[in-house]
C-alpha positions in Angstrom: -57.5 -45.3 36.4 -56.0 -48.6 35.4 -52.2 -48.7 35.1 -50.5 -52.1 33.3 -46.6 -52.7 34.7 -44.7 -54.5 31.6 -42.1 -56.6 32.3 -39.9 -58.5 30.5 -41.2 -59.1 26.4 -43.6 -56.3 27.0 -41.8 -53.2 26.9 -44.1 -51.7 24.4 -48.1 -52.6 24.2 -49.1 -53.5 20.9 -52.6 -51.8 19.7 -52.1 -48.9 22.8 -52.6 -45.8 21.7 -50.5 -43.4 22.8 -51.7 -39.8 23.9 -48.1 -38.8 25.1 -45.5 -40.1 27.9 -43.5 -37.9 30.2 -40.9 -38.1 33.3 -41.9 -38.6 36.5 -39.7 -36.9 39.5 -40.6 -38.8 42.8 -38.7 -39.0 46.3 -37.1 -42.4 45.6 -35.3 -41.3 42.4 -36.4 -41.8 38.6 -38.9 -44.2 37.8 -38.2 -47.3 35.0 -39.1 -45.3 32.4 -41.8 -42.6 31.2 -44.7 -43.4 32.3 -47.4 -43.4 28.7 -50.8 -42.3 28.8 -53.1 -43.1 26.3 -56.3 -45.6 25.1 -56.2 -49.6 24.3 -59.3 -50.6 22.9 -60.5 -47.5 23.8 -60.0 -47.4 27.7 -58.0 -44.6 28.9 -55.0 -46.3 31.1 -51.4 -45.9 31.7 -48.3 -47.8 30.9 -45.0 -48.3 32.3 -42.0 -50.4 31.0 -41.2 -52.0 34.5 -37.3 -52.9 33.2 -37.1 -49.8 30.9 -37.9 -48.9 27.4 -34.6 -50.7 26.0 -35.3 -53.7 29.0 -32.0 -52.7 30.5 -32.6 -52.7 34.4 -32.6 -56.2 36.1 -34.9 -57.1 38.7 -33.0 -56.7 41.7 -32.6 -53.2 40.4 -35.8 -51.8 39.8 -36.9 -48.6 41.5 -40.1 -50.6 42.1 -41.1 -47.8 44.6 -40.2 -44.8 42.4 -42.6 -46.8 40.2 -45.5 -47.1 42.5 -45.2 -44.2 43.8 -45.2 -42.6 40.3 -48.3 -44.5 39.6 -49.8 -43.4 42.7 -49.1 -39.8 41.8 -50.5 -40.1 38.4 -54.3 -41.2 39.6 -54.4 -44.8 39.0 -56.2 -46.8 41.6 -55.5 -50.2 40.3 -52.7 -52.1 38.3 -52.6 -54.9 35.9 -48.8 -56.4 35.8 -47.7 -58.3 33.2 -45.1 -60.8 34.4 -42.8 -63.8 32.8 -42.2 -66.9 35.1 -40.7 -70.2 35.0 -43.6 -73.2 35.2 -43.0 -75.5 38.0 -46.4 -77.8 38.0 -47.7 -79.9 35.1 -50.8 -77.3 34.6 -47.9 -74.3 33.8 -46.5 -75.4 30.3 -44.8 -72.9 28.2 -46.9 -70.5 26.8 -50.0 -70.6 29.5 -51.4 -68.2 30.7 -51.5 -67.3 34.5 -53.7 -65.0 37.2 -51.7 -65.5 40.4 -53.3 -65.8 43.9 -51.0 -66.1 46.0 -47.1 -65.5 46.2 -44.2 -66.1 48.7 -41.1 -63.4 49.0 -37.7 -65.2 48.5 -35.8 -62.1 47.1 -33.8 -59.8 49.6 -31.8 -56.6 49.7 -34.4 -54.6 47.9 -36.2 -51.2 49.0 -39.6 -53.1 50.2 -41.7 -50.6 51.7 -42.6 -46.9 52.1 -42.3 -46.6 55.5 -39.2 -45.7 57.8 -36.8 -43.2 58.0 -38.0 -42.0 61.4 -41.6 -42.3 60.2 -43.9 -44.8 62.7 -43.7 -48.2 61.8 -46.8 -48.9 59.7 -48.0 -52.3 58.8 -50.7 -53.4 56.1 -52.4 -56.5 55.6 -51.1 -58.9 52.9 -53.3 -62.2 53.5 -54.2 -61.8 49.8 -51.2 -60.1 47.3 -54.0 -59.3 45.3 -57.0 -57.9 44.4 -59.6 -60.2 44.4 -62.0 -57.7 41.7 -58.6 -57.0 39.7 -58.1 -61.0 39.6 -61.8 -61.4 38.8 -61.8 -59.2 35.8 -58.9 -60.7 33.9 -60.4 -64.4 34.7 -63.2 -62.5 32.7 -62.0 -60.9 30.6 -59.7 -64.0 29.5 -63.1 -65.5 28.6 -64.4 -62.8 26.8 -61.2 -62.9 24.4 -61.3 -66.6 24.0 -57.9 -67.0 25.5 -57.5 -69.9 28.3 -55.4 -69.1 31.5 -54.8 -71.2 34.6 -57.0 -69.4 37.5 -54.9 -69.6 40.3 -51.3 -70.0 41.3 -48.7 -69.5 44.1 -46.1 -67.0 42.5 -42.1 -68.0 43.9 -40.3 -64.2 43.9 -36.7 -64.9 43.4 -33.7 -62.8 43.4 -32.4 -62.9 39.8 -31.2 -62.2 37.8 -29.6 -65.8 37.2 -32.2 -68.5 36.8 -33.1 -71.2 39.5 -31.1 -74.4 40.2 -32.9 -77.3 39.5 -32.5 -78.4 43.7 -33.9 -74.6 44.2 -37.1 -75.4 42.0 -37.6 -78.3 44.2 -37.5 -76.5 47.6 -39.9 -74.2 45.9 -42.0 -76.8 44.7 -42.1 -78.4 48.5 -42.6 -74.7 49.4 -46.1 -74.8 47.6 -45.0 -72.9 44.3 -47.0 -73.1 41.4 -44.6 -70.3 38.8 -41.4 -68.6 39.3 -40.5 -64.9 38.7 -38.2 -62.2 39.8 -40.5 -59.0 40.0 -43.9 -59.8 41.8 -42.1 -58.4 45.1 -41.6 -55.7 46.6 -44.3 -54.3 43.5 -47.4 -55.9 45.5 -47.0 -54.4 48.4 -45.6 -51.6 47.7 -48.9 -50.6 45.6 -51.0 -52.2 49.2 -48.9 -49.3 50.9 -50.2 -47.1 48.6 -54.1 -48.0 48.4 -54.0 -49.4 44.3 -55.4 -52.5 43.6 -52.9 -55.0 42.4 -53.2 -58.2 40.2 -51.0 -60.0 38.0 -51.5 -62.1 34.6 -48.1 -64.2 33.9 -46.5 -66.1 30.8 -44.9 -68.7 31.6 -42.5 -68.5 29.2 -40.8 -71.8 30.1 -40.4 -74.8 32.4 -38.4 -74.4 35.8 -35.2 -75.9 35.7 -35.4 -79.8 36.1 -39.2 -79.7 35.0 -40.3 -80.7 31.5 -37.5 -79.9 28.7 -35.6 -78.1 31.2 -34.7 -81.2 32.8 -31.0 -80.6 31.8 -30.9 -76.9 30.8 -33.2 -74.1 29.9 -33.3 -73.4 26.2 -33.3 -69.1 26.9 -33.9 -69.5 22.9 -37.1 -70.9 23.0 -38.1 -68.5 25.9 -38.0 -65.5 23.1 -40.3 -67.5 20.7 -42.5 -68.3 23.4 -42.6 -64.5 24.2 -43.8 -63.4 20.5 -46.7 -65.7 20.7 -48.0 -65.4 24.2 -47.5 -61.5 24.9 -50.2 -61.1 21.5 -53.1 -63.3 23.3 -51.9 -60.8 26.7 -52.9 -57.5 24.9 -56.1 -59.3 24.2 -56.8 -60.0 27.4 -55.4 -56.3 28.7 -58.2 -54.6 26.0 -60.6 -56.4 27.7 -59.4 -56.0 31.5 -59.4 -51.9 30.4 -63.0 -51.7 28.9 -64.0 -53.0 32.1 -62.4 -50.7 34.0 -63.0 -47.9 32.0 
């Protein structure tokens, strides 16, 4: 079953039809929020409001593995997450679209893996953050809807919840980043712990500090706006990614 993560101007999928939510108990604590069943487009899937129904919980605080695991528990075996970045290249102006391939972790202090507590260390393989047939269907499935995306990018996980300086977008930049975002990690690999498929289609919602008209200062205005637009041509795309999972 397909499961799409929300994040931030996505707390609620537009068109999804919802069969009924309910609270999920796991051994980490309290997921984000209910997790929803129901249908878009028809496709049966799940959905969960990564930073809570009323967008409350910042990303260094996210139970991101009561929120796998919750997944996990609930029989999906692949997730789509939805994810708002900061553009650092000339080919991520506000308002494209994004299917990540690649990421590197700058955040620390966060819960990152199942494993420990006694238990034998236990390592997976991360050479690809994700799924190359979950990446494949929404580069399909953005066709099929009409709606352009960039095909490939190197995802930068920051802390957060404060945005980058502009001499931190440049080490990124010099890095290899591509975007900028606060929530791909530890979500990717905590779903590669747990066997689900993981890919990622991000908004860039605005130019990284120092790039484009955030040469001086981010207009976090503008961001909102940007959201409206963008997040409707992302449900299109998710109707798509769910009939061909269905």
């Amino acid at each position: 079953m397909l499961a799409v993560i929300g994040g931030s101007g996505l707390t609620r999928l537009p068109g999804f039809e919802s069969s009924g939510e309910h609270t999920v108990s796991t051994p980490y604590g309290a997921p984000s929020a209910p997790l929803v069943s129901g249908t878009l487009g028809g496709a049966r899937m799940v959905f969960l409001a990564r930073h809570g129904n009323s967008h409350s919980i910042a990303p260094h605080d996210i139970n991101y593995r009561a929120n796998i695991w919750a997944l996990k528990n609930e029989g999906v075996s692949r997730i789509v997450s939805v994810a708002t970045v900061g553009g650092i290249g000339e080919r991520f102006p506000p308002g494209a679209l994004v299917v990540p391939h690649q990421l590197i972790d700058y955040t620390w202090g966060r819960a990152h893996t199942f494993f420990g507590d006694g238990e034998p260390v236990t390592h997976v393989d991360f050479t690809e953050p994700y799924s190359e047939d979950i990446r494949s269907a929404l580069l399909w499935a953005a066709g099929a809807s009409g709606e352009p995306v960039v095909a490939d990018a190197v995802y930068a996980v920051t802390q957060g919840p404060r945005l980058e300086s502009a001499a931190e977008i440049n080490r990124l930049e010099r890095d290899g980043a591509d975007i900028v975002g606060m929530t791909a990690m530890p979500e990717a690999v905590l779903a590669h712990e747990k066997g689900i498929g993981y890919g990622a289609l991000a908004v860039v919602a605005n130019y990284a500090a120092g790039r484009g008209d955030s040469r001086n200062r981010i207009d976090l205005e503008a961001i909102h706006a940007v959201h409206g637009e963008a997040m409707l041509r992302v449900v299109r795309v998710l109707a798509k990614v769910a009939e061909k999972f269905q």
